[in-house]
C-alpha positions as CSV (number, residue, x, y, z in Angstrom):
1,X,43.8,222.0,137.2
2,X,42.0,220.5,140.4
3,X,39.5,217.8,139.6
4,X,35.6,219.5,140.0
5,X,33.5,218.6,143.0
6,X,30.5,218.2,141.4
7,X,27.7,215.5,142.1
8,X,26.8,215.8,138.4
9,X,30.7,215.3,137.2
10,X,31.3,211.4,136.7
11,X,34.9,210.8,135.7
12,X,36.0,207.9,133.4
13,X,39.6,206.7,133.0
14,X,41.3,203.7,131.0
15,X,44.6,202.5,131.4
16,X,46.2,200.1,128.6
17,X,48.7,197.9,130.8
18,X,50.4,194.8,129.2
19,X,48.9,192.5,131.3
20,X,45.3,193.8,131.2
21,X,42.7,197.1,130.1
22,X,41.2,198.6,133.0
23,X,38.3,201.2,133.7
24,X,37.4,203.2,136.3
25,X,34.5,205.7,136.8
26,X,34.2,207.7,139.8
27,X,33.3,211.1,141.2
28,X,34.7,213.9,143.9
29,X,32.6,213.9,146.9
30,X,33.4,216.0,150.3
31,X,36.9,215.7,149.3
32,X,37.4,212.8,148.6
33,X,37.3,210.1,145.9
34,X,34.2,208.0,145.0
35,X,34.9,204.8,143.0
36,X,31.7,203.5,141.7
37,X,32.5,201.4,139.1
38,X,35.4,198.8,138.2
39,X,36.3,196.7,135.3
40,X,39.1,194.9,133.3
41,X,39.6,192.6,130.8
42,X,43.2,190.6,130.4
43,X,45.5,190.8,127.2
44,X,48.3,188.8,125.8
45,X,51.6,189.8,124.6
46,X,50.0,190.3,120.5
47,X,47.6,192.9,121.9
48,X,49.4,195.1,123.7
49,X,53.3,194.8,124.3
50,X,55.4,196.6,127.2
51,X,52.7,198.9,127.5
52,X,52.1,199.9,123.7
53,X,49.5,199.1,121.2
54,X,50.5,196.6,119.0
55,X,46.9,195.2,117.7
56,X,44.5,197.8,116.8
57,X,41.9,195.1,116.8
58,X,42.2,193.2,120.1
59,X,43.1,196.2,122.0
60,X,39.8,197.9,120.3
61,X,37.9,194.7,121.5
62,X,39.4,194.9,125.1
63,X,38.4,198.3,125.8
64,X,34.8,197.9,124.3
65,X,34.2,195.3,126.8
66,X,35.9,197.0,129.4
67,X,33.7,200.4,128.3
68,X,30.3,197.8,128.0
69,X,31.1,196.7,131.7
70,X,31.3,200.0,132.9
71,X,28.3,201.2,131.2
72,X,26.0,198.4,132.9
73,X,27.4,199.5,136.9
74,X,27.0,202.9,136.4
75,X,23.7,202.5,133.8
76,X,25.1,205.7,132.2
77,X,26.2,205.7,128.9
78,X,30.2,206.9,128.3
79,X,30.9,209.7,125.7
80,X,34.4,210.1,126.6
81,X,37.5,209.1,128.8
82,X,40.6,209.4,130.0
83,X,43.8,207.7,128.6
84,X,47.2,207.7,130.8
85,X,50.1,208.0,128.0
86,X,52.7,205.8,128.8
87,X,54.6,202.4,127.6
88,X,58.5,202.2,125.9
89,X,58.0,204.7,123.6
90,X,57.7,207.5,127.1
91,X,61.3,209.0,127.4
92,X,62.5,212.5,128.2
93,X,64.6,214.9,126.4
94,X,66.8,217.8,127.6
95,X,66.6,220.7,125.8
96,X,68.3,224.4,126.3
97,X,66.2,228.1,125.1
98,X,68.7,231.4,125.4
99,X,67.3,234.8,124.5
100,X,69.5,238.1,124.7
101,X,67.6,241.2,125.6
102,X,70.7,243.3,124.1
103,X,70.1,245.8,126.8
104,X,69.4,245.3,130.3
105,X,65.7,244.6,130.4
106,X,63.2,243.9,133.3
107,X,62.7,240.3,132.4
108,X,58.4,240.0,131.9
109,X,56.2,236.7,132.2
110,X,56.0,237.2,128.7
111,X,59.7,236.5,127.9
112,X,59.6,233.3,130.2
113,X,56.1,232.2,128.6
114,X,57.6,232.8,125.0
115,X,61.2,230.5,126.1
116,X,58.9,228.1,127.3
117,X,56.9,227.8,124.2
118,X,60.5,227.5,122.4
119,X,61.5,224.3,124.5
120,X,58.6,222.7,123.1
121,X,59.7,222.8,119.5
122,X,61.1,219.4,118.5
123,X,63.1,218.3,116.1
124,X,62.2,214.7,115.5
125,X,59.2,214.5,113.5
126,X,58.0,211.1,114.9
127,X,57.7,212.1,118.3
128,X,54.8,214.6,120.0
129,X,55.5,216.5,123.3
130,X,53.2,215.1,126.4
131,X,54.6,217.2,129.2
132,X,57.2,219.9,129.4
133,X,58.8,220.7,133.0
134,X,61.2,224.0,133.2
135,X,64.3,222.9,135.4
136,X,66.1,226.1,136.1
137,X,66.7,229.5,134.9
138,X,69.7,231.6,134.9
139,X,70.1,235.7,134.6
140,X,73.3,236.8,133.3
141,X,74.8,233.5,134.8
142,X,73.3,233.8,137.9
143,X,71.0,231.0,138.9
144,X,67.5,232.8,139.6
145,X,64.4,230.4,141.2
146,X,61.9,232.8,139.1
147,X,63.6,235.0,136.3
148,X,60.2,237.3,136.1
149,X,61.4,240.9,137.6
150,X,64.8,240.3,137.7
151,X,66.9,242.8,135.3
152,X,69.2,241.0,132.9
153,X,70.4,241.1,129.5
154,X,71.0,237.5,129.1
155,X,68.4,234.7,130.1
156,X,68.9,231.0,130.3
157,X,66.3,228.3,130.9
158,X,66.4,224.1,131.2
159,X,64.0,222.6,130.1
160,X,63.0,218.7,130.6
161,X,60.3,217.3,127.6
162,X,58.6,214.2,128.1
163,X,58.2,213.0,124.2
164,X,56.3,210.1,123.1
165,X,56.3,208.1,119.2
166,X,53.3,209.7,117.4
167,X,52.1,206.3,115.7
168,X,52.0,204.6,118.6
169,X,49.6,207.1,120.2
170,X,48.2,207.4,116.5
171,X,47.0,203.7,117.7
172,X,45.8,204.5,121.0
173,X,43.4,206.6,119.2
174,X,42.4,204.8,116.8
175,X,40.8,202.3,118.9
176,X,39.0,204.6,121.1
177,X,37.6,205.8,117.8
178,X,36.7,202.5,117.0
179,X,34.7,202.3,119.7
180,X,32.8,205.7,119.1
181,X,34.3,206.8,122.4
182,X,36.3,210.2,122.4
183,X,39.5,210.7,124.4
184,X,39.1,213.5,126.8
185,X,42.7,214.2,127.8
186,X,45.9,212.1,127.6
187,X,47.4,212.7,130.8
188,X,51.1,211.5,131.2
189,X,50.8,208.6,133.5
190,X,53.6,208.2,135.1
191,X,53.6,211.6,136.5
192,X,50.3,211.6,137.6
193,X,51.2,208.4,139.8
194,X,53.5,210.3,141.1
195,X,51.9,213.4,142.0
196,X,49.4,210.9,143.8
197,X,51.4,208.9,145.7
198,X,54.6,211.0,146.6
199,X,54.6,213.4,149.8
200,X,55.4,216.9,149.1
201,X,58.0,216.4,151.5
202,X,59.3,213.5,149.3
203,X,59.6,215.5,146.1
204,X,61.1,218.5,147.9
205,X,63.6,216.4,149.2
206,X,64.3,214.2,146.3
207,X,63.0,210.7,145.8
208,X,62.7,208.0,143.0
209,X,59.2,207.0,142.2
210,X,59.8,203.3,140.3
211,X,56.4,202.0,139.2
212,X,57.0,198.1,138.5
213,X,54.4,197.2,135.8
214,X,54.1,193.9,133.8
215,X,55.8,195.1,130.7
216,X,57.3,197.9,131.7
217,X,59.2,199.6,134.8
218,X,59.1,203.8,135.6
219,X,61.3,205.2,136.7
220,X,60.5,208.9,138.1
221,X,63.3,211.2,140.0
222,X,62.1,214.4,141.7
223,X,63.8,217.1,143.3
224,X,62.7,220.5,145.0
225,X,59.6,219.6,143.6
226,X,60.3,219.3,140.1
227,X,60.6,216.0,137.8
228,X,64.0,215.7,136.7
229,X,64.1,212.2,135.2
230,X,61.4,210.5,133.5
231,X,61.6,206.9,131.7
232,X,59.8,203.4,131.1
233,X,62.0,200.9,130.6
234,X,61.2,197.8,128.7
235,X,61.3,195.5,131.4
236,X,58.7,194.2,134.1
237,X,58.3,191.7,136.3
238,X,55.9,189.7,134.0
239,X,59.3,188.8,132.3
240,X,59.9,187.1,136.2
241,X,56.5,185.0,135.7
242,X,57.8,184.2,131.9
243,X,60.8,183.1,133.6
244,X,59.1,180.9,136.4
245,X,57.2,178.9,133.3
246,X,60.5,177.3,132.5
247,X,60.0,175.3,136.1
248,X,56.7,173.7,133.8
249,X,54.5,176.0,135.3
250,X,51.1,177.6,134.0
251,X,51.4,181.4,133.8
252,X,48.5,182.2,136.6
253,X,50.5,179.7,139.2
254,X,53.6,181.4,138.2
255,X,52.6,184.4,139.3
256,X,51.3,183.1,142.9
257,X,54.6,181.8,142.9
258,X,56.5,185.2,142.4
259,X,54.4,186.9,144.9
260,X,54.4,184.1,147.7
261,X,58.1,183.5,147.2
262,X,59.7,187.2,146.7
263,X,62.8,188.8,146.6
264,X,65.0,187.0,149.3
265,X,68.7,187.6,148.3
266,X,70.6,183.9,148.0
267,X,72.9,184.9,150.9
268,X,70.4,185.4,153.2
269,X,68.2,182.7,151.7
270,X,70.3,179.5,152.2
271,X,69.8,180.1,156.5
272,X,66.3,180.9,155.9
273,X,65.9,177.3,154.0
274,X,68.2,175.6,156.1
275,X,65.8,176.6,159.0
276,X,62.5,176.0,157.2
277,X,60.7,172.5,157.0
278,X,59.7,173.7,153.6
279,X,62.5,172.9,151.2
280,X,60.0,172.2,147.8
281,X,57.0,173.6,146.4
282,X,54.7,170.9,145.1
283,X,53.1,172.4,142.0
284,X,49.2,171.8,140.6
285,X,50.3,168.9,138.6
286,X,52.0,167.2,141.5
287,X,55.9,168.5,140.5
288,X,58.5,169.1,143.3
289,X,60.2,172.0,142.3
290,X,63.0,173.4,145.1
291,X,62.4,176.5,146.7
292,X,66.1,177.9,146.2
293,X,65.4,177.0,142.5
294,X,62.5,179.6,142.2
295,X,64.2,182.3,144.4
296,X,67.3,182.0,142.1
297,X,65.1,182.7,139.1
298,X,63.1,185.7,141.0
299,X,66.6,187.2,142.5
300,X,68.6,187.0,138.6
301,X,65.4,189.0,137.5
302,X,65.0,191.3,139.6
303,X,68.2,192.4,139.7
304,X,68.2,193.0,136.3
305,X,65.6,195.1,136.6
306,X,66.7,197.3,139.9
307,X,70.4,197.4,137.7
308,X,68.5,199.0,135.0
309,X,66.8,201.8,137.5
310,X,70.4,202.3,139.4
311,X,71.5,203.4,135.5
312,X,68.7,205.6,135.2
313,X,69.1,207.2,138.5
314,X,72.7,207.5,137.8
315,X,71.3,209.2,134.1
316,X,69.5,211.8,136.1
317,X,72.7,212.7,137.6
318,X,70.6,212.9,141.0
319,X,72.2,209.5,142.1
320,X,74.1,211.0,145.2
321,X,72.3,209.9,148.3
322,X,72.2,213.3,149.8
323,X,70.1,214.6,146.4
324,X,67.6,211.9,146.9
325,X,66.6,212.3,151.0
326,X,63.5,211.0,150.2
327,X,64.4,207.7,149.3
328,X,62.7,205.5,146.8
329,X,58.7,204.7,146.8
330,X,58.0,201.5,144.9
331,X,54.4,200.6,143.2
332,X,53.1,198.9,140.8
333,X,51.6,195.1,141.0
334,X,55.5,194.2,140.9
335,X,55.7,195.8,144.3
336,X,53.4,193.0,145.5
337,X,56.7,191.0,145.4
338,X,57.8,189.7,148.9
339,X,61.0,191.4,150.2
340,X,61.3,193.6,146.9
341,X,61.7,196.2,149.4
342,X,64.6,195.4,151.0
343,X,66.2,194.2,148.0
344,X,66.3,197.9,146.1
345,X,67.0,198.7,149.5
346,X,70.4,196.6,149.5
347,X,70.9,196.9,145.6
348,X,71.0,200.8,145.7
349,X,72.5,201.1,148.7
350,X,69.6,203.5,150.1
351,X,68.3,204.1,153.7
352,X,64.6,204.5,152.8
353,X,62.3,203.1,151.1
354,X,58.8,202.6,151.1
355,X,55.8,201.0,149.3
356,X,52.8,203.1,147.9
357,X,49.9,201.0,147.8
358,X,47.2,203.9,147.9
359,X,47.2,207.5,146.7
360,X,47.5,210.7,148.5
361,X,43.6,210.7,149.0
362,X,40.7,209.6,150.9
363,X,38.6,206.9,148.2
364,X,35.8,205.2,149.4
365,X,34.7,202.6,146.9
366,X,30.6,201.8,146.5
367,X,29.6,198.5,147.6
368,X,28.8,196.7,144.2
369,X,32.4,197.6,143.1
370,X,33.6,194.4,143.2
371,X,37.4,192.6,142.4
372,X,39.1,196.0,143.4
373,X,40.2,197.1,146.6
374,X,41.8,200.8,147.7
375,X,44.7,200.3,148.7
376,X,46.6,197.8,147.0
377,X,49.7,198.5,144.2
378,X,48.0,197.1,141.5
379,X,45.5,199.8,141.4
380,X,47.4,203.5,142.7
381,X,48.8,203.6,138.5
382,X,44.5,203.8,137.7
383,X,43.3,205.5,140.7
384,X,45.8,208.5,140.2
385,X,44.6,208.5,136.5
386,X,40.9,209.1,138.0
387,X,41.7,211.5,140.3
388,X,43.5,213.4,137.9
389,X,40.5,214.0,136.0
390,X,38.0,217.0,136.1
391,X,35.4,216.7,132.7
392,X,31.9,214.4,132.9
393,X,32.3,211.6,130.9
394,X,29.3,210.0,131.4
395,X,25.5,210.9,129.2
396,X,22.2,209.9,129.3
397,X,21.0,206.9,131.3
398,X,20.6,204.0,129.8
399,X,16.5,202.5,129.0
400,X,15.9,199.9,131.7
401,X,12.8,197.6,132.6
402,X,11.1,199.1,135.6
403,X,10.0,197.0,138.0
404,X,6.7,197.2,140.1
405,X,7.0,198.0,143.8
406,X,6.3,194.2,145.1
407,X,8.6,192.6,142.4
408,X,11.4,195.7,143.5
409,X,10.4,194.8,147.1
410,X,10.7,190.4,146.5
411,X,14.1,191.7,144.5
412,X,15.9,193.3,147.3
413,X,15.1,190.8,149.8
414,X,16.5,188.2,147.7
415,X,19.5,190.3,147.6
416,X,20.1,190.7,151.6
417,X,19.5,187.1,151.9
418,X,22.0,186.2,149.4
419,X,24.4,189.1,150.6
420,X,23.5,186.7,154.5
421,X,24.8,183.8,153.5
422,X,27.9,185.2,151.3
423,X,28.6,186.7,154.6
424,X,28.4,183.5,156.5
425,X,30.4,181.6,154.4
426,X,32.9,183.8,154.5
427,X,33.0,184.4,157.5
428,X,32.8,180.4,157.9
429,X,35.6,180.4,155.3
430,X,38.1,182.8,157.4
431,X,37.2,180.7,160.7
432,X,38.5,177.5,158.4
433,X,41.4,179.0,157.3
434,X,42.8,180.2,160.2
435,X,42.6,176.8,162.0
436,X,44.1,175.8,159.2
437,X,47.1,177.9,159.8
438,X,47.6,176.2,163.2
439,X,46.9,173.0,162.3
440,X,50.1,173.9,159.6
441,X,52.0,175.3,162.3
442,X,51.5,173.2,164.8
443,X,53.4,170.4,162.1
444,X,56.2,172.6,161.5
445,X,56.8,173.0,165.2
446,X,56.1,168.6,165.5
447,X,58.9,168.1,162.4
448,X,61.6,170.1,164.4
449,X,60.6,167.9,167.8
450,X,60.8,165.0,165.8
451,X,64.0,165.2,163.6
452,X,65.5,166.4,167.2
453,X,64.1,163.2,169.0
454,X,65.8,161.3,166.4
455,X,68.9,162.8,166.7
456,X,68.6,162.3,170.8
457,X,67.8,158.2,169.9
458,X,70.4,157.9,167.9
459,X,73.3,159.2,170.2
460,X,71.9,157.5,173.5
461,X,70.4,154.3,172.0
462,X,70.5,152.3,175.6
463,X,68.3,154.7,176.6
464,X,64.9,153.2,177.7
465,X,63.3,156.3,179.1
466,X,64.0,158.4,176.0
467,X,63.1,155.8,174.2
468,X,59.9,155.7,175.4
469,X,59.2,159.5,174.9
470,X,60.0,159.3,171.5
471,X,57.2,156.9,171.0
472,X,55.0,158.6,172.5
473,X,55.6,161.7,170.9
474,X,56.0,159.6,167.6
475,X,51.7,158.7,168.5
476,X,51.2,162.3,169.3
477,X,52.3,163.3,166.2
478,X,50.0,160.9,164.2
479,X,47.3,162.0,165.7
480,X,47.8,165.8,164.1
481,X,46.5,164.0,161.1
482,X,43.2,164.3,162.7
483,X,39.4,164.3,160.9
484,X,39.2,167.6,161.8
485,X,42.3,168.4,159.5
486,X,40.9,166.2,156.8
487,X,37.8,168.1,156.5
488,X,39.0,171.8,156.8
489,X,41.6,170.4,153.6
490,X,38.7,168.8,151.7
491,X,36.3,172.0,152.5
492,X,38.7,174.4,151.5
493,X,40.2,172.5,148.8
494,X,36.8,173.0,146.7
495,X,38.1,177.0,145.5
496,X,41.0,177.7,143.7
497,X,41.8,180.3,145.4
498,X,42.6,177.8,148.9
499,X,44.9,175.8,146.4
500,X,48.2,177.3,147.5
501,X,46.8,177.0,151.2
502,X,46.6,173.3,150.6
503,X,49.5,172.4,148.9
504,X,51.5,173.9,151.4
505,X,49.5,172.2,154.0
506,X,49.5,168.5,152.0
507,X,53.8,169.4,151.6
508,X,54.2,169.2,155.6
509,X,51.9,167.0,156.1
510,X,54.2,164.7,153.7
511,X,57.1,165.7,156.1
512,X,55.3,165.2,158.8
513,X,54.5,161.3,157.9
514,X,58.6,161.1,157.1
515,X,59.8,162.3,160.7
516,X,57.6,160.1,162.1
517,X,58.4,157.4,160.0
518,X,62.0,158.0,160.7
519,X,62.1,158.4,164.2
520,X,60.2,154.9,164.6
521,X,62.9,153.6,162.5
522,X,65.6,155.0,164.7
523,X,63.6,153.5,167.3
524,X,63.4,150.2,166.0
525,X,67.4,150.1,165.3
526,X,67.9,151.1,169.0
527,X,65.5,148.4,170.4
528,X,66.9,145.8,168.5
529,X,70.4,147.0,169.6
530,X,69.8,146.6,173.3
531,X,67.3,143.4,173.1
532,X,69.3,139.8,174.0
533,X,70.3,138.8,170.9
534,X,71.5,142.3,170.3
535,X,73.8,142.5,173.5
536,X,75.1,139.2,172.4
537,X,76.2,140.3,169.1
538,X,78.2,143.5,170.2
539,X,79.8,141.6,172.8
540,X,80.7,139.2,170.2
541,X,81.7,141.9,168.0
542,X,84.0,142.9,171.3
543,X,85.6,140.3,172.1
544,X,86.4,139.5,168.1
545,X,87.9,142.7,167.8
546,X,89.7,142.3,170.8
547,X,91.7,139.1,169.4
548,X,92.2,141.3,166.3
């Protein structure tokens, strides 16, 4: 059903991840889709684990604060929500319905409606059906797109259920009733990312949908417009930032370091580093760690991961490339990953693929919506979730202190004026950081010069004129170092958020002060070479080895 356009319809969704709970509210306007209220609140591995509810407590505690956050934006008190199913316990089952008419019979909605109903029977009592998706019918053997009017004594259908462990969404609702909050729907989230962030064209074509979560990694094959594959695996690329705290690293600078870094394969990687000035990564307590040390870690990972989606592509028995001409479409936050791209790109041996960081729909977001931006693959698993939604879940305002008209007047120009000078300083921020940048490049640029100065002092030692433009350089060099450098590091140094700006900056500047320092000492070596004393010696030295 198509979400309402109503101005009176507010639309709440939750999303349990592994990493954090997140809330959204928003609304349908002209078309599109109005975001007017954010939250989250971050878990740990005891709370909720590869995307399932493990502690009925903490979770229940997570999502009241998340619920209380989003109460206080939107001043509206929340009666109900929406909760995306997903986590380990998501798999999909195959399942086959025959019915024989005994006589040729014209085959009626009604006998297609009552197969249906069939392939939703299960066996296993500790699993509930989420979603059911018919694959293909056949009349009499023949393959029929829709069996309703043909004539046929025999009917086959395919069925694909998507099946999910009953306690474990036993727990999901427990909390929400916890929190005197009612569950409006449970919406299977994996395909409703999907519907969201594939192209029609895509899932008429066939494509792979893998949404790379913290816990957890989905995989999603469509083809002619029908799911034919749908699992979570229990792996995500939080195991990578598990694995990057072996280098003694704390868990939020672990994961700048997964995203900076990437997914460069080794092979390529050992150029790249031979041609970057950067060879180490100088941690927040001061530790050189190489850079080829923290790619290995990423690549071994990863390629677990994208092994494990190659088996379930192959599972789907859609793993021929000319089945999947849509390619694969990578989301998630693990998407965020540099390269990732062209890594499933080499590691499945396909021609397209592309990243979804926004859904198949205008959103505009409201001004006070704040740590949450549109488009970015970290948020397209939530924003589908919201979209997908079509009941109010919002009541009665909540009793505020009204203010008089002067104190309501005194209030909001407070609020431009701070609003003023966030700008400025933001603005003044940007201006420092990209000067910043240059000041950066222009030393990786001055290391190259001077390592190939040395290199030019070293083979022509004699050499007075080259000699003398490698000091120069040597005091052009020093001078990069400048107060204006000094400042711009001290200035942005004072948010965390600059840190990885600065340490990278502070690394070349340490390379910097070694080229120079070992160009003047090739300098040095060559002057004292070619002064009097030094003549004498290697003519010495000539003439000894001469009589030898």
């Amino acid at each position: 059903m198509a979400p309402l356009e109503s101005k009176d319809t507010i639309i709440v969704a939750i999303e349990l991840g592994t990493s954090r709970v997140s809330g959204i509210a928003g609304k349908r306007k002209d078309g599109s889709l109005q975001v007017l209220a954010y939250a989250e609140e971050p878990t740990t591995a005891q709370c909720i684990k590869r995307g399932l509810v493990y502690n009925i407590e903490k979770t229940t505690v997570c999502i009241r604060n998340v619920i209380s956050k989003l109460e206080s934006s939107l001043r509206q008190s929340i009666s109900q929500v929406y909760v995306g199913i997903g986590g380990q316990s998501v798999r999909c089952t195959h399942r086959r319905v025959s019915h024989n008419m005994m006589t040729q019979t014209k085959i009626s909605s009604d006998h297609i409606d009552a197969m249906c109903d069939e392939s939703k029977l299960l066996e296993d009592p500790d699993h509930e059906l989420v979603e059911n998706f018919p694959q293909s019918y056949s009349v009499d053997t023949h393959l029929v797109e829709d069996p309703v009017g043909v004539i046929g004594t025999n009917v086959d259908g395919e069925y694909l259920n998507i099946v999910s462990r009953k306690a474990l969404v036993a727990n999901i609702e427990t909390c929400f009733s916890n929190t005197d909050v009612q569950i409006a729907e449970k919406p299977l989230a994996a395909y409703e990312l999907a519907e969201y962030v594939l192209t029609d064209q895509e899932k008429r074509a066939g494509c792979v949908l893998v949404n790379f979560g913290a816990g957890t990694t989905t995989v999603v094959v469509y083809k002619n417009n029908i799911v034919r594959h749908l699992v979570t695996l229990p792996i995500g690329c939080g195991n990578i930032t598990q694995d990057l705290m072996t280098l003694q690293l704390d868990e939020k600078e672990a994961e700048t370091v997964k995203l900076q870094f990437g997914a460069a394969r080794l092979q390529n990687s050992e150029k790249e580093n031979a041609d970057s000035p950067v060879q180490f990564y100088t941690s927040a307590l001061g530790q050189k760690i190489k850079v080829s040390d923290i790619k290995t870690i990423i690549d071994a990972r990863l390629t677990e991961i994208i092994a494990n989606v190659e088996y379930q592509i192959s599972v789907s028995n859609y793993a021929d490339n000319q089945q999947l001409l849509g390619g694969v479409v990578l989301t998630g936050g693990g998407a965020a990953i540099l390269n990732i791209d062209k890594l499933v790109q080499e590691q499945l041996k396909v021609e397209k693929v592309r990243i979804a960081d926004q859904i198949n729909l205008s959103v505009i977001k409201n001004s006070n919506v704040l740590n949450f931006t549109t488009e970015s693959v970290k948020y397209t698993s939530i924003l589908a979730l919201l979209a997908s939604g079509n009941i109010n879940c919002v009541g009665e305002k909540l009793q505020s202190d009204v203010p008089n008209m002067f104190d309501k007047a005194q209030s909001e120009k407070e609020a431009a004026q701070r609003r003023a000078e966030e700008q400025r300083a933001l603005a003044k921020e940007e201006e420092d950081l990209r000067h910043l940048e240059e000041f950066k490049d222009k030393m990786r640029t001055t290391i190259v010069r001077l390592n190939s100065k040395k290199d030019e002092v070293a083979n022509d030692d004699s050499n007075k004129k080259l000699r003398k433009a490698a000091i120069d350089f040597a005091s052009e060099a020093e001078e990069i170092i400048s107060p204006e450098y000094t400042t711009l590091v001290t200035n942005l140094g004072l948010k965390d958020k600059n840190r990885q700006t600065i340490r990278e900056a502070k690394d070349l500047e340490e390379q910097l002060k070694n080229a120079i320092n070992a160009l003047q000492k090739e300098i040095d070596n060559a002057q004292k070479k070619n002064n009097i004393w030094g003549k004498f010696k290697r003519t010495l030295e000539t003439v000894v080895n001469g009589e030898d």
